[in-house]
C-alpha angles and dihedrals in degrees: 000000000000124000092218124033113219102223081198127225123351122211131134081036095297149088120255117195117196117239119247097190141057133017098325096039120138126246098201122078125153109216110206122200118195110261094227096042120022093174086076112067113219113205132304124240127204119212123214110177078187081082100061098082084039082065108042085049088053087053100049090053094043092050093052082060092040103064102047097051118098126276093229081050097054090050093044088062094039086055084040087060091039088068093036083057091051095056088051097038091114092047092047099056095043094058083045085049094046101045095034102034091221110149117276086237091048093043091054088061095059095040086055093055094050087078108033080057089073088058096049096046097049088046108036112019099039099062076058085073110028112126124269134230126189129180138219078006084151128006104297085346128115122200123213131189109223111190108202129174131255095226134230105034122203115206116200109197134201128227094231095076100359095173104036105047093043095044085059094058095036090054092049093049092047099043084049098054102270136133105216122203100213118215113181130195107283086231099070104033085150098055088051100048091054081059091055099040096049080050080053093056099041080061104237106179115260121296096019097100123040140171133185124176124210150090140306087290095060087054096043088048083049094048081061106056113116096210099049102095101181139043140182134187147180125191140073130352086243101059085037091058087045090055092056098057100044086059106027087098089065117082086177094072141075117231112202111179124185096185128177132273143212096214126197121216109205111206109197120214089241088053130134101253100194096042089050091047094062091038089056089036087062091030094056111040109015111129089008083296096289101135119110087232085051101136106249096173132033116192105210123184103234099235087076101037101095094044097047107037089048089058095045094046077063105044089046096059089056086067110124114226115190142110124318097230115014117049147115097242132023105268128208094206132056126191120279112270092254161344095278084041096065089033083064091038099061087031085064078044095055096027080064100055092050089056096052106246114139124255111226097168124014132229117220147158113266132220107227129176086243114054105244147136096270115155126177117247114264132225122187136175132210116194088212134001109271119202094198093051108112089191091059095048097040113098087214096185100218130091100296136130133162131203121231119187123229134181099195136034088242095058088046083052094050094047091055090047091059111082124077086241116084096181110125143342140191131209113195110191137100094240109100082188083066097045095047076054093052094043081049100052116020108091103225145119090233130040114181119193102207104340120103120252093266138073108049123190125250090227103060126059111278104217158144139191138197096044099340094083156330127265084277111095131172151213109079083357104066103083086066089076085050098082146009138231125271118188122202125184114208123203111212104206112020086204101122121236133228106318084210092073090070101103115222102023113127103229 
């Protein structure tokens, strides 16, 4: 028995589950255990690449429906889905708690903002995109802006917030005329299906909106698909890189990429210590440090180093680790997301050591009552930034930081320059002179000025640059990859004028 049942793909307004016997059945299934019990199975998901073209097929029809609807009708579903989503937000983040093994209270938090993100896009990223008119633009001639959009969307999710970073792009593609072909994490199916479901209930025609489940083939089968026109993922500079090349070849297609980071934290000599100290504590080791914001770095001058690494070692080793649901006391950790994720996790452990940086606080693999992938949290201190070091320029995406000393503001901002990720940066002190420097000179998407890596706002662009992305952020900015320009030029009397002003005719 399985604690959650997978319904399969959905396309043409309907579920569609694989069969698993009998001549047509299926040979591939992904089995799921639940990370901070793996004792308890999950669900179990068939996969059927036949679907793919099922799908695609849903989502051209669909968008053919799609476009031409109003644009009051659209928000009205979409509202229609926000308060579908409100009846189900337990169930949700459970499901989120249960096949992420981010903390309940962690996983209500996305869930919630699962629904607050329909408001947002319909407020504040849709005028982004309203049509534009401009008069006298030419002689007798007025000009006008007509956003359209591309077509079928394909939305590659990640496992770390599976609702709430694929809801975000769905919500853009749809309020901008799309169909979108969802394909979630195979790691968190069940999480994926509640969204559609919740798209099924709200009432969206048939093909708008689409899901198939399954592994790195569906997708690759997806990228090559000739009539989907935009893509977004989230995910690791490594995918991200594979996808380009899958697609590169296509001129006809977006490419959105929300890739990973390796973010540096400066901690100014004038800084709020205690302050810093909560917002590092969160940066660092929210979610088991598997956000793509999570603080890998933290700059710290070096008149304050002693002082504040000995107090958040200490801090650090009151986290509570536990499950997310069912425990005796509210952790602040969960488990890792799976088996190869704390692999990766204690080879950076032991990658560390043979380089020579100090171990402060190791990270280990902890015995729990439930079997799970539960790790310690890990600090580590470099006396100087080192290029050739594999373990400084690793995101390594688990609940790890390590301190580098500075002595000026140049040498912090050159720390946080050196990796390949450009994601998202902080800058704790109280002169604003230093922070307009680092807003100069660091090279992010994000700069925060006292306020930790994580927790971005809906209503600002979400972005990296270097390898965390490509040109293409997100947040309220998203909706700006759903569709492209078109330019029209409107003559205002059709009555000729003097043939004789044509230059060249022999008259």
């Amino acid at each position: 028995m399985t604690k959650y049942k997978i319904l399969g793909n959905y396309y043409n307004n309907a579920f569609h589950l694989p069969a698993t016997t009998g001549p047509l059945a299926v040979e591939n299934i992904i089995k799921r255990a639940c990370p901070a019990d793996t004792s308890l199975a999950l669900w179990e998901c068939p996969v059927d690449y036949r679907d793919v073209d099922r799908v695609v097929e849903s989502a051209i029809a669909g968008f053919k429906i799609w476009k031409k609807t109003p644009q009051e009708e659209r928000n009205r579903l979409l509202r229609a889905y926000a308060e579908e989503i409100k009846k189900r937000q337990e169930e949700i983040a459970l499901a989120i708690a249960f096949e992420t093994g981010k903390p309940l209270w962690d996983s209500r938090t996305e869930a919630a903002s699962v629904v607050a993100k329909v408001t947002v896009t319909i407020d504040e990223s849709l005028p982004r995109i309203a049509n534009k008119h401009i008069d006298g633009i030419l002689p007798k001639t007025n000009g006008h802006i007509i956003y359209k959009p591309l077509g079928v969307s394909l939305i590659i999710g990640p496992f770390n917030f599976p609702c709430h970073l694929a809801n975000g792009q769905i919500l853009s593609s749809l309020v901008a005329g799309n169909s979108i072909i969802f394909k979630p994490s195979e790691k968190t199916c069940y999480s994926a299906q509640l969204l559609l479901e919740c798209f099924h209930s709200a009432g969206f025609p048939s093909g708008v909106v689409n899901l198939i489940q399954g592994d790195g083939e569906v997708a690759r089968r997806l990228l090559k698909e000739k009539s989907i026109k935009a893509i977004f993922f989230t995910g690791s500079k490594e995918v991200g890189k594979k996808i380009i090349e899958v697609t590169h070849h296509d001129l006809s297609k977006l490419v959105s990429l929300e890739l990973g980071g390796k973010n540096t934290t400066i901690l100014h000599s004038d800084a709020n210590l205690d302050h810093a100290q909560q917002e590092l504590l969160k940066s660092c080791f929210l979610s088991s440090g598997q956000r793509c914001t999570s603080t890998s770095i933290i700059a710290i001058h070096r008149s304050i180093q002693e002082q504040f690494i000995s107090k958040f070692h200490e801090m650090a080793k009151k986290i509570i680790i536990d499950h997310p649901v069912e425990h005796t006391r509210e952790p602040f950790m969960g488990p890792l997301v799976d088996q190869a994720s704390v692999d990766s996790y204690l080879l950076f452990m032991g990658m560390a050591k043979r380089e020579g940086i100090q171990e402060i606080m190791r990270g280990k693999l902890l015995d729990k009552p439930k079997k799970g992938y539960y790790v310690s949290p890990s600090i580590h201190f470099a006396e100087r930034w080192n290029n050739d070091s594999l373990f400084l320029h690793s995101e390594i995406f688990g609940p790890n930081v390590t301190f580098i000393p500075y002595d000026t503001i140049e040498e912090a901002i050159q720390i946080a320059n050196a990796t390949e990720y450009g994601l998202a940066a902080a800058v704790f002190t109280k002169d604003p002179a230093i922070f307009q420097k680092c807003v100069e000179e660091i090279d992010s998407g994000l700069v925060n000025f006292n306020r930790s890596t994580v927790g971005a706002s809906a209503k600002l662009p979400f972005g990296g640059v270097k390898n965390s992305g490509n040109y293409h952020p997100a947040a309220l900015t998203t909706i700006d990859s759903c569709v492209y320009q078109m330019s029209c030029l409107e003559v205002l009397s059709d009555e000729p004028d003097d043939i004789k002003s044509i230059i060249g005719l022999d008259l």
